[in-house]
N, C-alpha and C positions, 0 to 999 in steps of 0.2 A: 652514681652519676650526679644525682642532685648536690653532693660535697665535691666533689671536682666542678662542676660552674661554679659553686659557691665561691671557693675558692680562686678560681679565675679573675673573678669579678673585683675580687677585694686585692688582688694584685694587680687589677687594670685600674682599679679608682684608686688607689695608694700611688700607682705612676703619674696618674692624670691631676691627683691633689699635689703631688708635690710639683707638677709643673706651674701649676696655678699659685703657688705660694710666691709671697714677696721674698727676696734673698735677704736670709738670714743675718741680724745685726754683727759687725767682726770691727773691732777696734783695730781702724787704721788713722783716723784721723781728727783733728778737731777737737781731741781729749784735751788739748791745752787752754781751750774757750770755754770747757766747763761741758760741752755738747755733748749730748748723746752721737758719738762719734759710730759713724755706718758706712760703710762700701754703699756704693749705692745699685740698685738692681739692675740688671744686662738693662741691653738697648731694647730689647724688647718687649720687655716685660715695664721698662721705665715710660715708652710710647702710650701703652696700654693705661698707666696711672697717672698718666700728665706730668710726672718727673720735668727738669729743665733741661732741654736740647741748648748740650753744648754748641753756640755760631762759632765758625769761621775767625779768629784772627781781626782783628782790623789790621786793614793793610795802608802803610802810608801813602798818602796823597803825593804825589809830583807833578809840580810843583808844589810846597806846601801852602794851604790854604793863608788867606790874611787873618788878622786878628777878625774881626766881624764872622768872617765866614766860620773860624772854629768857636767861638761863642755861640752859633747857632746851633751847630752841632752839639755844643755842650748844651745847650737849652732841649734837643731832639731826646740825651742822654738821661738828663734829668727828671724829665719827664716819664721816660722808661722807666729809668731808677725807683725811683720813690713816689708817683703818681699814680703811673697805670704798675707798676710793681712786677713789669716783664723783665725778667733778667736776660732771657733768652735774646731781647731784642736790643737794651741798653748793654749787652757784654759784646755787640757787634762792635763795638765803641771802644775797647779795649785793647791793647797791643797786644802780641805773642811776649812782647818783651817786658810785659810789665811790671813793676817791682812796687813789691808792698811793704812800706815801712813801718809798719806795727811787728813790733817785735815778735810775736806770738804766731804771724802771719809767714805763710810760704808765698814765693814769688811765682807771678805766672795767672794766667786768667782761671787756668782750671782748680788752683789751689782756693783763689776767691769765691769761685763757684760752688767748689763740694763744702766749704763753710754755709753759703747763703741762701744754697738751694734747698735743704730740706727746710731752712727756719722762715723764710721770704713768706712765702703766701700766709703763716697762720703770726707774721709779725705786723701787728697794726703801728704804722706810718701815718704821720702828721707833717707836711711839708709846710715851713716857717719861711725859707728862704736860702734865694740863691746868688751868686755873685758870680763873674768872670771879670779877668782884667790882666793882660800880657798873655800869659800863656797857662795859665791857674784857671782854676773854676772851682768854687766852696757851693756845696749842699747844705745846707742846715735842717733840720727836721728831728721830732720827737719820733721815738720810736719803742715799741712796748717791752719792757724786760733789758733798758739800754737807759730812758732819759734821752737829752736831748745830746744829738751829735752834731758835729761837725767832721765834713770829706772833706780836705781839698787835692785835688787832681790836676797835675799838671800831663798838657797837651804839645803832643811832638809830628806834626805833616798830619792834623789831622784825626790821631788817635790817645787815646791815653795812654801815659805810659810813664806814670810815677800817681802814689797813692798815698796820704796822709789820712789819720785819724785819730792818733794821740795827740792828748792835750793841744788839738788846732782849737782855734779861736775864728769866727767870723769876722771879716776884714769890715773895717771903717772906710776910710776916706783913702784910694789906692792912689794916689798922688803923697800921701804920709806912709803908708806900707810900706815896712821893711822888707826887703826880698832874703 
């Protein structure tokens, strides 16, 4: 009797342990960044560890916003981005359709996501400055294991939906800027 509970038990905690385990590391992605590339763990086990909730899409504005109105928003974004370091909040800012021009980079908000989500919270960020002008807006900021970057993002009715970060440079005097 006492080896049959025995045994019970060590087949209810061996169920119960493995539900409680993070989902094991599987090289899907990221491997071309150098990353310790991982799936990332169900939705509910993600909830439970503070993981980043995928938002919604931004959805464009109709009519599309004026120059003023989407430079604020891109100030709302920046702020997310690299200040307070919410991705979950600053990727509401992003299009479904957005296209990332680093070559190394998939297009799409969720591609940008499974990059920055596991590395975001334990990368320290230094915000140096930022710029908007037409329909661009540049980030610049130091960042750890990176050196200092430059984003620039252009904006289409209010959402982003073009991404640079190779070899960009922070813009000067945008009356001399070459488009």
């Amino acid at each position: 009797m006492v080896m049959q509970t025995l045994t019970f038990l060590a087949v209810l905690l061996a169920s119960l342990r493995a539900l409680a385990a993070p989902t094991p590391p599987i090289r899907t992605w990221g491997a071309s960044y150098g990353l310790a590339a991982m799936v990332p763990p169900s939705k509910v086990l993600s909830a439970r560890q503070g993981a980043v909730v995928t938002p919604p899409p931004c959805v464009a504005i109709n009519p599309p916003p004026d120059e003023e109105a989407t430079e604020e928003r891109f100030s709302k974004f920046a702020d997310e981005f690299i200040v307070k370091k919410n991705l979950t909040a600053a990727f509401e800012y992003i299009s479904s359709t957005y296209t990332n021009h680093d070559s190394l980079a998939e297009d799409g908000p969720d591609a940008a996501l499974d990059v920055l989500g596991p590395l975001w919270d334990s990368t320290q960020i230094t915000p140096l400055r930022t710029a908007f002008g037409g329909d661009q807006g540049w980030l610049n900021y130091e960042a750890s294991g990176l050196g200092e970057v430059v984003d620039r993002f252009r904006w289409e009715a209010g959402c982003i939906v073009e991404h640079w970060d190779q070899g960009e440079t922070f813009p000067g005097d945008f009356s001399k800027r070459d488009e």
